[in-house]
C-alpha positions, -999 to 999 in steps of 0.1 A, spaced: -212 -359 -254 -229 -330 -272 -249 -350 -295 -263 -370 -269 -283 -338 -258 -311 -322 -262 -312 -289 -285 -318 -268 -258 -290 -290 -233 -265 -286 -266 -276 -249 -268 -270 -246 -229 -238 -268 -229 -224 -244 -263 -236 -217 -242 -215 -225 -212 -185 -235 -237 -180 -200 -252 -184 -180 -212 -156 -203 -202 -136 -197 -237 -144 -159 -232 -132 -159 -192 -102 -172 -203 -97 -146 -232 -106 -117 -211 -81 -127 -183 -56 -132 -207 -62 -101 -223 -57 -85 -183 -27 -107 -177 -11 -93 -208 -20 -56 -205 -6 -59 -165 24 -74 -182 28 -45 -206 32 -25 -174 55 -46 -155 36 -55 -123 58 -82 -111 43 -109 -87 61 -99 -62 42 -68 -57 13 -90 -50 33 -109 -27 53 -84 -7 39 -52 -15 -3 -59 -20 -9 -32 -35 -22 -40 -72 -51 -20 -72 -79 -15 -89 -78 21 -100 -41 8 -115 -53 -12 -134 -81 7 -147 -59 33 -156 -37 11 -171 -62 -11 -194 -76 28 -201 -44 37 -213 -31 3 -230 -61 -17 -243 -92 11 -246 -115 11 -218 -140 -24 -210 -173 -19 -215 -203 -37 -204 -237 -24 -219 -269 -49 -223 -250 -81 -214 -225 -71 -241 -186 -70 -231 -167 -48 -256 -127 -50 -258 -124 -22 -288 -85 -22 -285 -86 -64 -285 -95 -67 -325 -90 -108 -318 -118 -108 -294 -152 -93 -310 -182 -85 -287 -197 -117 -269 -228 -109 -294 -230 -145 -301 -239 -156 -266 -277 -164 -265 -299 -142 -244 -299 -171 -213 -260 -170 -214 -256 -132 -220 -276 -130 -187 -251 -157 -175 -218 -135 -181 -237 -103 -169 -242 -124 -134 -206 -132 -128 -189 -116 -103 -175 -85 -108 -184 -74 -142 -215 -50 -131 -188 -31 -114 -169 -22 -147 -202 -5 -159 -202 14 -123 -163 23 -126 -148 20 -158 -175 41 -183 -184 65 -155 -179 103 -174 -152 121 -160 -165 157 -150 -136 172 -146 -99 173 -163 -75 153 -139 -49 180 -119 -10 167 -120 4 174 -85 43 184 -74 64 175 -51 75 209 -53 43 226 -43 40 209 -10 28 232 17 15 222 52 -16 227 57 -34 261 72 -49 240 104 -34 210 120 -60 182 135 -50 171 174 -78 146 183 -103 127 162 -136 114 175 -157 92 153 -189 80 161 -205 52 134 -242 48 135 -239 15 112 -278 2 97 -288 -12 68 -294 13 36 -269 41 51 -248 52 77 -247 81 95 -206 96 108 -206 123 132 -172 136 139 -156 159 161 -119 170 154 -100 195 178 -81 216 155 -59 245 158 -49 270 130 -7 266 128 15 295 133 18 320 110 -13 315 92 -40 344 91 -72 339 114 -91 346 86 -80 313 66 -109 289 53 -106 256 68 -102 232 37 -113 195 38 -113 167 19 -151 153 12 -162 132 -13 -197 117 -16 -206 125 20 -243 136 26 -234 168 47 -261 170 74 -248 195 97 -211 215 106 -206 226 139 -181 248 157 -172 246 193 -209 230 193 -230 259 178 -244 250 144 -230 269 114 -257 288 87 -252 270 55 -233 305 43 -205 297 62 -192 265 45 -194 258 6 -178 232 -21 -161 251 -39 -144 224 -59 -152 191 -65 -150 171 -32 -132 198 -14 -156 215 16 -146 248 23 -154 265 57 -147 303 63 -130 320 92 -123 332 114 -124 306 139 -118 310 177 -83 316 189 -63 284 204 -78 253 203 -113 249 187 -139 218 182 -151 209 145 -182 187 142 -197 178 110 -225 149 102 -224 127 75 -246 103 59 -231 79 40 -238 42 16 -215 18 21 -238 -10 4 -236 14 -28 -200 19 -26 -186 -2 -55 -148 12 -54 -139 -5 -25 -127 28 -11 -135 42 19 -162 24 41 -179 -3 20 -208 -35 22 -196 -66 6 -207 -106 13 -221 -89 43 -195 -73 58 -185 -38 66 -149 -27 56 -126 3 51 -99 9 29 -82 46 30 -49 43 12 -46 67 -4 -72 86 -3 -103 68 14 -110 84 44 -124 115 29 -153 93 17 -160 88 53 -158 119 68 -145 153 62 -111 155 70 -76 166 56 -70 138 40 -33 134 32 -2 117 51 14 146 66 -22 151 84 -18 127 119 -36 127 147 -53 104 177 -87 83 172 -111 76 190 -139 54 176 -173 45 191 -192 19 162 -226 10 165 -248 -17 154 -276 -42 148 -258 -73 168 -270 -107 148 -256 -90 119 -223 -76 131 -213 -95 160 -177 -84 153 -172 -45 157 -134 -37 154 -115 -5 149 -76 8 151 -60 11 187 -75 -10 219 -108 -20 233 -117 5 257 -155 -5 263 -184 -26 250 -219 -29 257 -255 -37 248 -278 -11 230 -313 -10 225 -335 -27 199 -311 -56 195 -280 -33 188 -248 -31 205 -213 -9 204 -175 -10 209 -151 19 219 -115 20 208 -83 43 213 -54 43 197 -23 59 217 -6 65 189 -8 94 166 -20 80 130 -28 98 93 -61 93 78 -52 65 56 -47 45 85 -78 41 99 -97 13 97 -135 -3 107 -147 -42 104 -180 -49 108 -198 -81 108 -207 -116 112 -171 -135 113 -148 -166 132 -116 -162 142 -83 -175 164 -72 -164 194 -32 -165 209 -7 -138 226 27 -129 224 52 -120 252 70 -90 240 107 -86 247 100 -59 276 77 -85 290 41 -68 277 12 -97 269 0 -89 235 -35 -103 223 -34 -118 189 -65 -125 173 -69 -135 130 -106 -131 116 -125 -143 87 -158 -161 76 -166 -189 95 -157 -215 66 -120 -205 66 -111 -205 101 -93 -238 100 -68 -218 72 -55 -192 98 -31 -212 114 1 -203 93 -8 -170 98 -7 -167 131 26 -181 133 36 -165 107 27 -130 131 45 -144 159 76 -153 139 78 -115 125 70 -100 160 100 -117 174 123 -111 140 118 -75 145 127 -70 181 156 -93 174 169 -76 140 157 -42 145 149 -37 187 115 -30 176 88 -40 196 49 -41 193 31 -10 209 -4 -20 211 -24 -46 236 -38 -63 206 -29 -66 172 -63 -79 148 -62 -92 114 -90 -90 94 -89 -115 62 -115 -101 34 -127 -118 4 -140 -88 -16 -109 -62 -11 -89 -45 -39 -53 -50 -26 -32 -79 -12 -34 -64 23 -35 -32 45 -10 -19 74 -36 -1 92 -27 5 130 -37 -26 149 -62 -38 124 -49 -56 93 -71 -62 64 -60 -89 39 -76 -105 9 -79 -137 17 -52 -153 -10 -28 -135 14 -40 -150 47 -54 -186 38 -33 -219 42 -37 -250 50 -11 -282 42 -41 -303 24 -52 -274 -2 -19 -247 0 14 -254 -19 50 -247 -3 46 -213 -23 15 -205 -6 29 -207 27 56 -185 14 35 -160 1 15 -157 32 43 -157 56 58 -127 36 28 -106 34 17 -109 67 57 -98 81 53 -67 53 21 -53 71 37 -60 106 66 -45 97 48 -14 86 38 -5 123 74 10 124 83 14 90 52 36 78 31 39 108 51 53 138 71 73 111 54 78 80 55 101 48 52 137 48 29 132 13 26 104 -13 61 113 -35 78 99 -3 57 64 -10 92 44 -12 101 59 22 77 32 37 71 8 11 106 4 -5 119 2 29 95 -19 42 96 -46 11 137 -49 22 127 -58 53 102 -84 45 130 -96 22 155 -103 49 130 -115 69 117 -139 46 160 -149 40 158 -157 78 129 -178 78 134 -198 47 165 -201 24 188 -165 21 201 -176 -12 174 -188 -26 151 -160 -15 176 -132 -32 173 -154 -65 138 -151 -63 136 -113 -52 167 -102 -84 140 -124 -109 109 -107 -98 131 -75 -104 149 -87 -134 112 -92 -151 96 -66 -136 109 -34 -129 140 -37 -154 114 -31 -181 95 -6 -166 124 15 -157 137 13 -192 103 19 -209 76 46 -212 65 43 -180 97 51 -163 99 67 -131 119 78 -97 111 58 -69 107 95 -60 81 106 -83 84 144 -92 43 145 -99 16 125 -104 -23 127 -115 -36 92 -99 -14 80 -69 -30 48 -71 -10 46 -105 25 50 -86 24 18 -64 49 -1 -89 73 -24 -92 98 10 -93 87 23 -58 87 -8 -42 111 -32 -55 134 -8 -73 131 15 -40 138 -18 -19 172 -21 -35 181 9 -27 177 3 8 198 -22 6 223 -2 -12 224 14 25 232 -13 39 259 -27 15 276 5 20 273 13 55 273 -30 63 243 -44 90 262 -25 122 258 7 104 227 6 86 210 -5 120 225 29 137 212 45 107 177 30 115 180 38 153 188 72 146 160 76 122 136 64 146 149 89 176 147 116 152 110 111 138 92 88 158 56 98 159 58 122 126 55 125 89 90 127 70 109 125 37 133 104 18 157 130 27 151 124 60 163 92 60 193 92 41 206 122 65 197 94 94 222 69 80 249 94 71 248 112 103 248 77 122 282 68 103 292 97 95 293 89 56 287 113 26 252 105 11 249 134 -5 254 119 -42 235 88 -33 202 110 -41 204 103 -72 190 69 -67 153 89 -57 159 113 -88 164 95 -114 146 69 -133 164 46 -154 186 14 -149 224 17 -150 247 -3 -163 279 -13 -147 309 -29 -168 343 -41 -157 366 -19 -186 396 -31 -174 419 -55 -152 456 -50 -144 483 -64 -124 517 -57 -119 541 -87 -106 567 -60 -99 550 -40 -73 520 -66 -66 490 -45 -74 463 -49 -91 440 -24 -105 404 -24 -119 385 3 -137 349 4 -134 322 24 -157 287 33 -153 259 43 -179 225 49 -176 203 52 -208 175 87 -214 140 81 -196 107 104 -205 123 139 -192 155 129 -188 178 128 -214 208 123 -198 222 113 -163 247 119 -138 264 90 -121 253 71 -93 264 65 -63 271 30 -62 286 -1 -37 305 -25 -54 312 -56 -31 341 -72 -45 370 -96 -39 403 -114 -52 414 -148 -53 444 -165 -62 445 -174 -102 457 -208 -99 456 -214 -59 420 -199 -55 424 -185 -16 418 -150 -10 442 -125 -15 424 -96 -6 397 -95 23 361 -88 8 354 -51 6 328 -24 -7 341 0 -38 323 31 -39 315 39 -79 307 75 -81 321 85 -111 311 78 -152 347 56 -150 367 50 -119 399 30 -112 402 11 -80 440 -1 -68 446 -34 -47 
């Protein structure tokens, strides 16, 4: 009891009192401003990507920017909750020591040098020079680390030999640029812009080498993007837009290429030295160091990629693929929380042989690694061969996890599988295509997840999460496509709209076209564009040519924002010639830039029973609504 206590034990125990009180404030002040913007739990779940920059961008734009200066935490837009002036100086230096809040100082105050750019879909071009191979070598110590890679590019047709090479570099330490191994004066390549390297032609004809040198800090890299130090352990995260704090590189989707990666380092301290693709060699290194070589077969983008260094336990077990391939599973994480990985691993297994059974997919690699991290800024990471998870998405076991847990995991692991098809093999030709993997994606987790568990209850739990969600957000300020037209931050644009709204509309496909036809729709698709970088409209003419169906109004769905409305206007029957007839309306209310709306294309799955006897008169079927009002005859 407080007055049991010395003044300076009352002082620390009122001390304490007001942090926790002030915790709980803050977090509910987060809570509500990601509520404001309709992040739904599910995005967490299925999707992982709440990030970050989303919502620093979204308490910037909702609830005036955090501030910590001094030991002082300001919330200017959060009137209720004045500065935490009347800590003492011993608690002040309390709050500034919890985890986390020295990084809004380094991230959420930080100037902004330049005015943000709005991108279009519209403008996309390919690029001037397309990258064939990638070869990355990572000389890991402590303090810095030093990336010297070598890229064999070739300048596309049609393009002048004069044309700069333009990369993507951002807060790389250039060292040296090479071509075809002879060293480039420092007149020949410039930054024009920021993080943009700019090297001038003309290069040689065909094929040609590019080497640059990079030194970079992962222990100072407090965004969690791009290669990164935290609890001791190396890690990369490149979605978007990572990789280009790596090495120079064109850093965008449409970009893909094979890697090669050789990573070096001391070997007490990183034991554990994983990359994307297989292990092709291993070996010991002077002065207590060591290495690991990996190659992935398969042509990747940038945001891909992946490293894992450090000190880390894992388990070990294999799956037989359906073609008869032996497939090395292996889950990582800190020593403490091995005994947690078990789920997941099943939970691997049981999506591995889903998908070849649903889908005829089968896994491509010799090994398939996942990687669960404590310190990382989205739920988890697709990258070829190497998944990263935080560790609230990998963790379980029956003594501390709740049946919701298990759920959670089981879905989130089957997502990031799942992407080795559905975003990996064939991914998007630039960010506005985002839904073309992730909404996609998301349904197939879904039906998954209605496999494993209960299918009724798991579409309850998906049209909730959508209901509370995304209906708001599609019907508020924030509205969007699951198509976006442009964007300034695409960390801003993974929502609730792109991936639940977008994973609806997959299954729109597959209402209309019914699981025979949306699975030749998905066969097709993969024929097509295995191995490349496509676009929503890609895949809709996949499933119309497979069936042979009119999609051509169904567009509309990555077009426009909005949510429409669908009412039953009337109900007729006639005794005398036994038919019945219902009419059908749709409405969809103005979003920010769009005023109005044309109809939809959209499945109706209906049928009729007998009034009084209740048996079916009329066999299930799917109406088509594709007008404002439309009358349908039985």
């Amino acid at each position: 009891h407080p007055s049991e206590l010395t003044e300076s034990a009352r002082q620390e125990h009122s001390d304490r009192m007001r942090i926790i009180a002030s915790v709980i404030a803050v977090a509910t002040c987060l809570v509500a401003a990601a509520d404001c913007f309709a992040v739904p739990p599910t995005m967490l779940r299925a999707a992982g990507r709440s990030s970050l920059p989303t919502l620093r961008s979204h308490l910037a734009t909702s609830a005036g920017v955090m501030r910590l200066q001094g030991g002082r935490l300001g919330l200017p837009a959060f009137s209720r909750f004045p500065p935490l002036a009347w800590i003492s100086r011993e608690g002040r230096k309390t709050v500034g020591a919890l985890r986390g809040l020295r990084g809004l100082k380094a991230t959420a105050t930080a100037p902004v040098a330049d005015a943000p750019v709005e991108k279009y879909r519209k403008d996309y071009t390919p690029t001037s020079y397309e990258a064939k191979d990638i070869d990355l070598t990572f000389q890991i110590n402590d303090g810095s680390t030093t990336v010297v890679g070598k890229i064999t590019m070739s300048r596309r047709a049609g393009v002048d030999a004069s044309a700069p090479l333009i990369l993507d570099a951002e807060d790389l330490d250039l060292k040296a640029v090479k071509i075809n191994g002879e060293l480039l004066a420092s007149d020949r390549y410039s930054f024009p812009e920021k993080d943009v390297l700019e090297i001038k032609g003309p290069f040689p004809e065909g094929q040609f080498e590019l080497e640059t040198e990079v030194v970079i800090e992962p222990e100072q890299n407090t965004q969690l993007s791009g290669l990164y130090k935290s609890s001791g352990m190396y890690c990369t995260q490149c979605e978007a837009e990572g990789f280009r704090r790596i090495t120079p590189m064109m850093d965008r989707p449409d970009s893909m290429a094979m890697y090669k990666v050789r990573l070096e380092a001391d070997k007490k301290s990183c034991p554990v030295l994983l990359s994307n693709g297989n292990l092709v060699n291993s070996g010991e290194l002077a002065d207590g160091r060591h290495f690991t070589e990996w190659v992935d077969p398969f042509k990747k983008p940038s945001y891909l990629f992946a490293v894992v260094a450090g000190d880390l336990g894992s388990i070990k077990d294999s799956f037989t693929t359906q073609s008869g391939r032996k497939v090395a599973l292996e889950i990582f994480s800190e020593h403490i929380n091995v005994d947690q990985l078990d789920w997941a691993m099943q939970s691997v297994k049981d999506s591995m042989k889903w998908d070849e059974d649903v889908f005829g997919l089968e896994y491509d690699l010799d090994v398939y690694n996942i990687v669960a991290v404590g310190d990382f800024n989205m739920g988890a990471m697709e990258n070829k061969g190497l998944n990263v998870f935080n560790t609230a998405c990998v963790l379980a076991k029956s003594s501390t996890a709740t049946d919701g847990d298990f759920e959670r995991v089981q879905g989130v692991i089957a997502h990031e599988y799942f992407h080795n098809w559905t975003g990996n093999r064939v991914t998007c030709r630039d960010w506005f295509q985002l839904t073309l993997k992730e909404g996609l994606t998301v349904f197939r987790d879904q039906q998954f997840s209605a496999d494993m568990t209960s299918a009724a209850v798991k579409r309850i739990e998906d049209v909730r999460m959508l209901r509370a969600g995304q209906f708001p957000q599609d019907n508020g300020p924030m509205a969007h496509p699951i198509r976006p037209e442009s964007y300034i931050a695409m960390d801003n644009f993974y929502t609730a709209t792109v991936y639940n709204k977008g994973a609806e509309v997959i299954g729109m496909y597959q209402t209309l076209l019914g699981k025979d036809g949306f699975r030749k729709g998905m066969d097709l698709y993969f024929k097509r564009h295995d191995g490349t970088a496509v676009t929503c409209d890609d895949f809709r003419a996949a499933m119309a040519d497979a069936n042979n169906a009119d999609l051509a109004q169904f567009e509309r769905w990555y077009t426009q924002a909005g949510t429409p409305i669908v009412k039953v206007e009337k109900v007729l029957y006639d005794a005398a010639s036994k038919k019945f007839e219902l009419t059908l309306s749709q409405q969809c209310g103005p979003s920010p830039g769009q005023p109005t709306k044309e109809p939809y294309h959209i499945p109706v799955k209906v049928g009729l029973l007998g009034k009084t006897s209740g048996k079916e008169l009329v066999a299930e079927s799917v109406l088509e609504l594709r007008e404002a009002s439309q009358t349908f005859t039985f």
